[in-house]
C-alpha positions as CSV (number, residue, x, y, z in Angstrom):
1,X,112.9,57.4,108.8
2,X,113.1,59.7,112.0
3,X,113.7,62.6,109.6
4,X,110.8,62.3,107.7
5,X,108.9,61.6,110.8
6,X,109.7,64.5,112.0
7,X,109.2,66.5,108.9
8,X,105.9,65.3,108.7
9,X,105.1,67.1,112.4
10,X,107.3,70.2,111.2
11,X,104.7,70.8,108.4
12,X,101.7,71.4,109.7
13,X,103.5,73.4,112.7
14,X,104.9,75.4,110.3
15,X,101.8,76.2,108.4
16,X,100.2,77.1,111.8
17,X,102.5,79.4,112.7
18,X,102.3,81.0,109.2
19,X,98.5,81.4,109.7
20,X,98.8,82.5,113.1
21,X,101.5,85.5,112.0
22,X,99.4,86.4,108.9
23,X,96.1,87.0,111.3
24,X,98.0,89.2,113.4
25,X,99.6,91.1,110.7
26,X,95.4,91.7,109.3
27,X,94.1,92.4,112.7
28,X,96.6,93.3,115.1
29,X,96.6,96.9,114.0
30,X,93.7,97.3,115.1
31,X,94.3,96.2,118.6
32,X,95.5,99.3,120.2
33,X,93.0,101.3,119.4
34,X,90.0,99.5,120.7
35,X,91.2,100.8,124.6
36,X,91.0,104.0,123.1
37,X,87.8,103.6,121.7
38,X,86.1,102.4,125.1
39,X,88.0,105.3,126.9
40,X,86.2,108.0,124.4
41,X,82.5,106.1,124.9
42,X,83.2,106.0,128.5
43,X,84.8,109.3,128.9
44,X,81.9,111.0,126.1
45,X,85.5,113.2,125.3
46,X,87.8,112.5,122.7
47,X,90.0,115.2,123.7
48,X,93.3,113.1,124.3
49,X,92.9,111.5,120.6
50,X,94.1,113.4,117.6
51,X,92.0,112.6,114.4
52,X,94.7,113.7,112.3
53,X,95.4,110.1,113.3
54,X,92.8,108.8,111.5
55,X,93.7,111.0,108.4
56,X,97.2,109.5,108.4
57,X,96.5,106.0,108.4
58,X,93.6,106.7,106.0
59,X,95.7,108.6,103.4
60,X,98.7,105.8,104.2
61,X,96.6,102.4,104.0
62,X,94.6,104.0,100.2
63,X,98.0,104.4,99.1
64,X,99.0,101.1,100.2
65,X,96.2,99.2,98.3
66,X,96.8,101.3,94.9
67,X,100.8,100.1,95.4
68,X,99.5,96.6,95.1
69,X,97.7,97.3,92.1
70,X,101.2,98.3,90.6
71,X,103.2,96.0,92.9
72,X,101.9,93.0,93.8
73,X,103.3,92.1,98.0
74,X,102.1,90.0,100.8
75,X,98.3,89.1,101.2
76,X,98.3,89.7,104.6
77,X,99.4,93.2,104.2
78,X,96.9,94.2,101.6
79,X,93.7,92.8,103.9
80,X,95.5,94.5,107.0
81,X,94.7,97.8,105.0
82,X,91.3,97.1,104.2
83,X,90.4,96.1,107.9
84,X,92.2,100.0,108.8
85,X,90.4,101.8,106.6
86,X,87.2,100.5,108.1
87,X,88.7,101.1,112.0
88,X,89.7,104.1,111.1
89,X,86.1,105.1,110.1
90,X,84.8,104.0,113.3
91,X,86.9,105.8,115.1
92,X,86.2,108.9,113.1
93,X,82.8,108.4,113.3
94,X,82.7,108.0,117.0
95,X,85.1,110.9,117.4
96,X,83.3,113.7,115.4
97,X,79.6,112.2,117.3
98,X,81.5,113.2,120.9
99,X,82.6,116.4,119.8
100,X,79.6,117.5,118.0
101,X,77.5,116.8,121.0
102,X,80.3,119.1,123.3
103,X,80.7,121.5,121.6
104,X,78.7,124.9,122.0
105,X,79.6,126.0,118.6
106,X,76.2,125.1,116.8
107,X,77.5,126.0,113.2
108,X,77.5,123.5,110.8
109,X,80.7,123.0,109.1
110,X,81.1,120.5,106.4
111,X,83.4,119.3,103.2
112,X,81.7,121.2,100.6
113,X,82.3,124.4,102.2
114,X,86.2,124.1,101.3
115,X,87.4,126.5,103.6
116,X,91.1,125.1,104.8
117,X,90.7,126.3,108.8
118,X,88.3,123.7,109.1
119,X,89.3,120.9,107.6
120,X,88.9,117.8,109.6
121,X,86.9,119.1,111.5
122,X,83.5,119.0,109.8
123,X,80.3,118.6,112.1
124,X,79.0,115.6,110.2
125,X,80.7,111.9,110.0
126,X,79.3,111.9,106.0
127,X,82.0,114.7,105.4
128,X,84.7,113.0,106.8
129,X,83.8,109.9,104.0
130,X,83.1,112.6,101.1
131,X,86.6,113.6,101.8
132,X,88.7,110.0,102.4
133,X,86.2,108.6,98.8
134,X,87.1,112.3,96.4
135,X,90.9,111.3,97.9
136,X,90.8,107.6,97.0
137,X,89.1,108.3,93.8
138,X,91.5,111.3,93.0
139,X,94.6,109.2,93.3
140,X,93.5,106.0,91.8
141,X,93.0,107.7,88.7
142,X,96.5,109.4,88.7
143,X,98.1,105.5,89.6
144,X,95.5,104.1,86.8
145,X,97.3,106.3,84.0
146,X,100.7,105.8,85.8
147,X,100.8,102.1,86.5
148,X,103.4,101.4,83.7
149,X,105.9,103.6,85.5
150,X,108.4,101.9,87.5
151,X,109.5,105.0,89.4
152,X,106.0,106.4,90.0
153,X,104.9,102.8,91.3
154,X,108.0,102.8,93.6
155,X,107.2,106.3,94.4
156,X,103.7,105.4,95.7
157,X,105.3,102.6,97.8
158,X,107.2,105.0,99.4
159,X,105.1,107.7,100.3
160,X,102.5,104.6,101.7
161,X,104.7,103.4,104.0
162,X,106.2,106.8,104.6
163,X,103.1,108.0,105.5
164,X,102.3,105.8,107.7
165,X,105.4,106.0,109.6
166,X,104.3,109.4,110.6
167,X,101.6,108.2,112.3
168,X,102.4,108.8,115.7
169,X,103.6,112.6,114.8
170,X,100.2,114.0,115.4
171,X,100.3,112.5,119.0
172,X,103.9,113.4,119.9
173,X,103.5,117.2,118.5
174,X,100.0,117.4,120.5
175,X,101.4,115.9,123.7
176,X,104.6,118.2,123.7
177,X,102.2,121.3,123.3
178,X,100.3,120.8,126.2
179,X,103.3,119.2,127.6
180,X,100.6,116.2,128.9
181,X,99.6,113.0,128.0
182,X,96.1,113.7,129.7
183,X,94.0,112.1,127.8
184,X,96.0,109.4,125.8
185,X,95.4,105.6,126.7
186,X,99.1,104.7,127.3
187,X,97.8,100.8,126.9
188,X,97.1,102.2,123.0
189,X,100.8,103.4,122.8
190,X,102.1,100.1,124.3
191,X,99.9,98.4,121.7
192,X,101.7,100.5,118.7
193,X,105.1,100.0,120.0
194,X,104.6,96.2,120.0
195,X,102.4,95.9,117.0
196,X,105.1,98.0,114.8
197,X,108.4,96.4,116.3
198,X,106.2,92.6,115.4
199,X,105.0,94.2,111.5
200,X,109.0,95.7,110.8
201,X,110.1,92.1,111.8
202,X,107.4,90.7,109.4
203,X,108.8,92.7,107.0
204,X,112.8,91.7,107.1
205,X,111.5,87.8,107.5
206,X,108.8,88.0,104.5
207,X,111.4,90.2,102.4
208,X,108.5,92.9,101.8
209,X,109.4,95.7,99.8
210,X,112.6,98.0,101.4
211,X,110.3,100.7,101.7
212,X,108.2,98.5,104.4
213,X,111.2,97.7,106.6
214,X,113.0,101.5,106.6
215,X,109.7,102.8,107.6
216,X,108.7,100.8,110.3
217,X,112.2,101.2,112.2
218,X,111.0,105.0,111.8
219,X,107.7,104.1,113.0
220,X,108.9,102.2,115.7
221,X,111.5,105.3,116.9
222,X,108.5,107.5,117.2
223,X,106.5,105.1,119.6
224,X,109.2,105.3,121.7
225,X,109.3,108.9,121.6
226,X,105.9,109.1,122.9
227,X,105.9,106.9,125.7
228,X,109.1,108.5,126.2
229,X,107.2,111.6,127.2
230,X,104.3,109.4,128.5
231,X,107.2,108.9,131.6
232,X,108.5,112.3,131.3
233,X,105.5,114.4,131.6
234,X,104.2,111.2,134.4
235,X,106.6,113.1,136.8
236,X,105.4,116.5,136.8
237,X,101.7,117.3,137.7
238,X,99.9,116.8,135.0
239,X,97.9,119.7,133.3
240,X,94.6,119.6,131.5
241,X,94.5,120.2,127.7
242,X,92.7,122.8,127.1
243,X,89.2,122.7,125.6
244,X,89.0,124.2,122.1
245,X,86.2,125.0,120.0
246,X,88.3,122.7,117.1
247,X,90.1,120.2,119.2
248,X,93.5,119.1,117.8
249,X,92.6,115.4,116.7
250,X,95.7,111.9,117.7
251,X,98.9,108.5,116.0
252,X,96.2,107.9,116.7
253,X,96.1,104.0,115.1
């Protein structure tokens, strides 16, 4: 009798906690970049945030999606990308808005003009979604004749999470260039570390995919490479990054 008693308030503590990990799996990537959101509108510089940040976890979470299409995983996971795509946006939008209104360069660059030294770095936020819908379009085509293929559906598991794992390279490369974290909300970087090490856990528990699991150890290893030189370059005077016509955009989330 005390067994079922108990199994009866087991149940719906179990369920809660269930709901209560899948909501921060959806929306808790998200998290550490609204810091670094209110730092660029207050700031009006987005000069410590790499967009190629934004390019990553675009190009990472449309892959993810289309690997649901050919392998179906956790719920959760596949609304976490959706909700990214749409942060990532809004942060891309916000981004190229700042820069466009510092920069003294007045020439309009754009998608259309295909010229590789400026890509990312188009004066208009429509480019940026020209670009991230021809991409998405692109490769869903390619997975819509390949979705029989075992090894080409595995394959574009792989490179999603892979991908995505590299998220924070942007970052580290920018901040050991100008050998300074000027710039970078460390609060954001805090937020990845935690957010990663709780999603790589998810993983292992919820038996995702391996894919998942190898590549968010590797995600979490470069988190801690960057608030590794967070303290690093803390005990040296810090320098400013200098101001370039085509700033270098952030893991940047």
């Amino acid at each position: 009798m005390e067994a079922e008693s108990l199994a009866w308030l087991l149940a719906p503590l179990h369920r809660l906690v269930s709901w209560g990990a899948a909501g921060a799996m959806v929306f808790g990537g998200v998290v550490p970049y609204i810091p670094q959101y209110r730092q660029i509108r207050r700031t009006q510089s987005a000069e410590g945030f790499s967009t190629y940040v934004c390019l990553v976890l675009l190009v990472a979470n449309i892959l993810r999606i289309l690997f649901w299409f050919g392998r179906r995983f956790e719920s959760p996971l596949l609304w976490q990308s959706i909700i990214m795509i749409l942060t990532m946006l809004l942060m891309l939008k916000l981004c190229t808005e700042v820069r466009v209104a510092n920069e003294l360069n007045i020439k309009r660059r754009s998608f259309a003009d295909f010229d590789p030294h400026h890509f990312w770095h188009w004066s208009s936020f429509g480019d940026y979604v020209q670009c991230v819908l021809a991409f998405a379009g692109v490769a869903a085509y390619i997975t819509y004749l390949s979705i029989d293929s075992t090894l080409f559906v595995e394959t574009l598991g792989f490179l999603a999470v892979l991908t995505e794992a590299m998220l924070g390279l942007p970052q580290l490369l920018r901040n050991q260039r100008h050998r300074s974290t000027e710039g970078m909300s460390i609060k954001m970087v805090l937020m990845w570390t935690s957010g990663d090490t709780f999603k790589t856990a998810y993983f292992l528990l919820k038996g995702a995919p391996l894919q998942f699991s190898v590549c968010g150890l590797l995600q979490v290893l470069v988190d801690l490479a960057i608030l590794g030189q967070a303290y690093a370059f803390a005990r040296r005077p810090q320098k400013p990054a200098p101001h370039a016509a085509h700033p270098a955009s952030a893991k940047a989330l």
